[in-house]
C-alpha positions in Angstrom: -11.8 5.1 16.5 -11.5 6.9 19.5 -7.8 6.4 19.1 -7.5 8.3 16.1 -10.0 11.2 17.0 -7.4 12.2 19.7 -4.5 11.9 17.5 -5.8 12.8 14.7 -3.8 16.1 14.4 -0.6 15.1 15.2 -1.3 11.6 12.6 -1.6 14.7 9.8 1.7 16.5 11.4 4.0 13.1 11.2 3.8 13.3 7.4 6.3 15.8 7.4 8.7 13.6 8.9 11.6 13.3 5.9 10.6 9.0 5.3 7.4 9.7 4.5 8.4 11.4 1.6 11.9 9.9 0.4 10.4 6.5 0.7 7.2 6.1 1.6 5.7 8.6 -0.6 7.8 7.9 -3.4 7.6 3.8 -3.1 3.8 4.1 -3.5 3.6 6.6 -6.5 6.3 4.4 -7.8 4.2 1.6 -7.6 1.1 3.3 -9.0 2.4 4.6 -11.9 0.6 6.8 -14.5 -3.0 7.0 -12.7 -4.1 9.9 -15.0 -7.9 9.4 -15.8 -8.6 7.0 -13.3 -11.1 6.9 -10.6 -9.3 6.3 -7.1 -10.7 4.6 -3.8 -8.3 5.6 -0.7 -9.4 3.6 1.8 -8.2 4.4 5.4 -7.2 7.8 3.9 -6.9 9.4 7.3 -6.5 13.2 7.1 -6.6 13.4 2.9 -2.7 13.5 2.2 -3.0 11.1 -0.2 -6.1 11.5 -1.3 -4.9 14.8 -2.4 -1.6 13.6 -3.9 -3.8 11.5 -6.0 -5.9 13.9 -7.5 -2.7 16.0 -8.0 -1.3 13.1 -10.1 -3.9 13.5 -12.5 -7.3 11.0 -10.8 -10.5 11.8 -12.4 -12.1 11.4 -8.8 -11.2 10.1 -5.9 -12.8 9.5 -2.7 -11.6 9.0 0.7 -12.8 7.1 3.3 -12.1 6.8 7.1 -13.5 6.0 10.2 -12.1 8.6 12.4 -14.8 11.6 12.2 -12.0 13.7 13.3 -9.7 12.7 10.6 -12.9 13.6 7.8 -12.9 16.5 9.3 -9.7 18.3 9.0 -9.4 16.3 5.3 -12.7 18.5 4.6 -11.3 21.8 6.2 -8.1 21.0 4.0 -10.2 20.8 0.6 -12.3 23.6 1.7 -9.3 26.1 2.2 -7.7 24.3 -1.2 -9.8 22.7 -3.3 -9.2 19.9 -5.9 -12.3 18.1 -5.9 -11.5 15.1 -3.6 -14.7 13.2 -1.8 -14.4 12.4 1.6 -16.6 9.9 3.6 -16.7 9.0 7.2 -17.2 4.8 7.1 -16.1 2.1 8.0 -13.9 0.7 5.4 -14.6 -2.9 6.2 -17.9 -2.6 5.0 -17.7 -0.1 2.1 -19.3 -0.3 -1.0 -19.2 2.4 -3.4 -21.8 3.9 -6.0 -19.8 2.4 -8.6 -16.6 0.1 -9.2 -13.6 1.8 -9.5 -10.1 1.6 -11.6 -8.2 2.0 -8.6 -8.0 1.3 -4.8 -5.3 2.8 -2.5 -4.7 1.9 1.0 -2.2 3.4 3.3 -2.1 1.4 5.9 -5.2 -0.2 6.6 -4.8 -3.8 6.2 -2.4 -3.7 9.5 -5.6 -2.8 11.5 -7.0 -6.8 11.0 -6.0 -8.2 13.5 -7.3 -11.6 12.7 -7.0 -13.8 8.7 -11.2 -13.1 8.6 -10.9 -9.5 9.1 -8.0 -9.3 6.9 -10.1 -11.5 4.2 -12.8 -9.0 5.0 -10.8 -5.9 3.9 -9.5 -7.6 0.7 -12.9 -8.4 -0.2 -14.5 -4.9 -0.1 -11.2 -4.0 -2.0 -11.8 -6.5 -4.7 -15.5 -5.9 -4.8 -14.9 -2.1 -5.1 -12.8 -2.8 -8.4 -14.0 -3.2 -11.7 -12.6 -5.8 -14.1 -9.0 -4.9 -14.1 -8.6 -2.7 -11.4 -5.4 -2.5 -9.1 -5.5 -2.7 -5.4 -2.0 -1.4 -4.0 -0.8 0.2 -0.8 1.5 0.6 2.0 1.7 -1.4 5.0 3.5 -2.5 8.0 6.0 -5.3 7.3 4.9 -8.4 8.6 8.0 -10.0 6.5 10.5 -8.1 8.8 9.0 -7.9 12.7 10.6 -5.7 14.7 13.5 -7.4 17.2 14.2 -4.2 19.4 12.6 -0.6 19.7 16.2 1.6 18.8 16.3 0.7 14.8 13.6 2.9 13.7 14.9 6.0 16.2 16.6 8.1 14.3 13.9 8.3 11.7 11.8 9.8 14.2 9.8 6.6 15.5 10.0 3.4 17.1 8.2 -0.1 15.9 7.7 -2.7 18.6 6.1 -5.9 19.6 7.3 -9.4 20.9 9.2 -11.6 19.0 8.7 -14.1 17.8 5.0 -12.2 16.8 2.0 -14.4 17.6 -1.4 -14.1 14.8 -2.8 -10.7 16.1 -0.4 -9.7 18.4 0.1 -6.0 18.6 2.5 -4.2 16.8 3.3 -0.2 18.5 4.2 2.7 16.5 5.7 5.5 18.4 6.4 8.6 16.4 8.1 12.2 17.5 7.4 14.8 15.4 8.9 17.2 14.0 8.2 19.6 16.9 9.3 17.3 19.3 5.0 15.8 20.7 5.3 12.1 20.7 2.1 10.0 19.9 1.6 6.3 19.7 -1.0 3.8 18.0 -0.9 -0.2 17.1 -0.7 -2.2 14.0 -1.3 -6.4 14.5 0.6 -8.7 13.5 -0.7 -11.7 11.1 2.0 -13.6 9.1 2.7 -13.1 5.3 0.9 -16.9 4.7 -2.1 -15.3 6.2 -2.0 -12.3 4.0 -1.4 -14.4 0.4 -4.5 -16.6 1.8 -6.6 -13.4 2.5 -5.5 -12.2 -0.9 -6.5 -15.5 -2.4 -9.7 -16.0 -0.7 -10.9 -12.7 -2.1 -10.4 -13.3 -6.0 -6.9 -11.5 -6.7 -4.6 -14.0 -8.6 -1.4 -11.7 -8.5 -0.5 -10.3 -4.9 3.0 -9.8 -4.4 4.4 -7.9 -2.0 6.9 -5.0 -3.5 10.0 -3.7 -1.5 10.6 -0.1 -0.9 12.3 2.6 -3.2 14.5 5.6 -2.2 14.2 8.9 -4.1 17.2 9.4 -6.5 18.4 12.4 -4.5 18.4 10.2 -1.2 20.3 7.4 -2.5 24.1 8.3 -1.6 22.6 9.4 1.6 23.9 6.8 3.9 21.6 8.3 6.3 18.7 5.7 5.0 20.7 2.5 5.2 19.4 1.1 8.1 15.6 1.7 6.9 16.4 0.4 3.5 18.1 -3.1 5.0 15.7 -3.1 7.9 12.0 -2.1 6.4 10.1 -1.4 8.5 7.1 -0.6 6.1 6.4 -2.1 2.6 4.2 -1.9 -0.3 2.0 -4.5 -2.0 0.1 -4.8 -5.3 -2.7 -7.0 -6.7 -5.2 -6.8 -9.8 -9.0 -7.9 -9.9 -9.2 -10.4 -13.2 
C-alpha cells in the first residue's frame, strides 16, 4: 500500500470535488437508508470520510478498516481533533474478521482492488462472514458495466478513467484526479466483468446482489452540468443481504 501512503493526503482532498457529493455521496446514503442503531463495518475506509458520515447518520459503532497506515493515520488525527466515536484499524481487509458480526458493511471502493474472480470471491466472503443474519453489504464501486472508451468523458468532473477496450479479466483500470487546487494524482482499479462479480457474490452466500444505478441530489437535477456523468457512469453502487 505504498501507493496510497504517498497519496494518501491528496485521496482525503479529492472528496471535495462537487461528484463526490451530488452523486456519489448521495447515491450511497440513498442506498443505505435509515442506518440509525446499527453497527457499521467500512471496509477500505481510507482517510475516515465515511466512516464519519456514518456515525453522523445515526451508527451505534462503526469501525473503519484500511491498509494504508498513512490513511489510519490522518482518519485518527481527524477523530482526535473532532470526535464521534468511530474505530479505526489498520488491516488488511481481505482477511478481516471482526470481534463480532455486524448489521452493516460499507465499502467504498474496495472490491475494484481484486484483480482476479478469487480475490474478488475472497472480499465478498469476509464481507458476508462479517454480517450477521440479515445484514446488508452495499457500496460504491467502479463500473465494470460501463468501461471506459476514451480518457476526455470524465474531464470536466475533475478526473479521467482509462484502460483498453475491450477490458481483459484484471486489466487495469487508471484513475486520474485534479483537485481542487489544481495537484493531479493517479491510482488503478482492475477490471473483472459483471459475470465475474454475480459469481463472486454467489459463491460467498448472498442470494440478492444487484447492482443499483446512481442518483443525483434534487438540487443538481436541472443542472445539465451532470448529464454526461449520469448517461456515462462511471462509478456505481451495489447491494446485497446475508440470509
Amino acid at each position: 500500500m505504498a501507493e496510497y501512503d504517498a497519496i494518501a493526503e491528496q485521496y482525503r482532498d479529492s472528496k471535495r470535488l462537487p461528484f463526490r457529493e451530488v452523486i456519489e455521496r448521495r447515491t450511497l446514503f440513498e442506498l443505505l437508508g435509515d442506518i440509525r442503531g446499527k453497527t457499521v463495518l467500512d471496509l477500505a475506509c481510507g482517510d475516515g470520510f465515511y466512516t464519519r458520515l456514518l456515525k453522523q447518520a445515526g451508527a451505534a459503532a462503526v469501525t473503519g478498516v484500511d491498509l494504508s497506515a498513512e490513511m489510519i493515520r490522518l482518519a485518527e488525527r481527524e477523530e482526535q481533533a473532532r470526535p464521534l466515536g468511530c474505530k479505526y484499524l489498520q488491516r488488511d481487509a481481505a482477511a478481516f474478521e471482526p470481534a463480532e458480526p455486524v448489521d452493516l458493511v460499507v465499502a467504498t471502493y474496495l472490491l475494484n482492488y481484486a484483480r482476479t474472480g478469487g480475490q474478488l470471491r475472497g472480499f465478498c466472503q469476509v464481507c458476508y462472514d462479517a454480517l450477521r443474519p440479515g445484514g446488508r453489504f452495499a457500496g460504491i464501486n467502479d463500473n465494470v458495466r460501463n468501461p471506459p472508451r476514451g480518457t476526455g468523458l470524465w474531464s470536466k468532473y475533475s478526473f479521467e478513467r482509462s484502460c483498453p477496450f475491450p477490458p481483459k479479466e484484471g486489466d487495469a483500470i487508471v484513475y486520474a484526479i485534479v483537485n481542487p487546487d489544481g495537484s493531479r494524482f493517479e491510482f488503478k482499479n482492475f477490471y473483472l466483468s459483471p459475470e465475474t462479480y454475480r459469481r463472486a457474490f454467489e459463491s460467498a452466500g448472498f442470494r440478492d446482489f444487484q447492482w443499483v444505478d446512481l442518483s443525483l441530489s434534487p438540487d443538481e437535477r436541472d443542472n445539465p452540468f451532470w448529464d454526461d456523468f449520469m448517461t456515462n457512469p462511471p462509478i456505481v453502487a451495489f447491494s446485497a443481504s446475508r440470509p
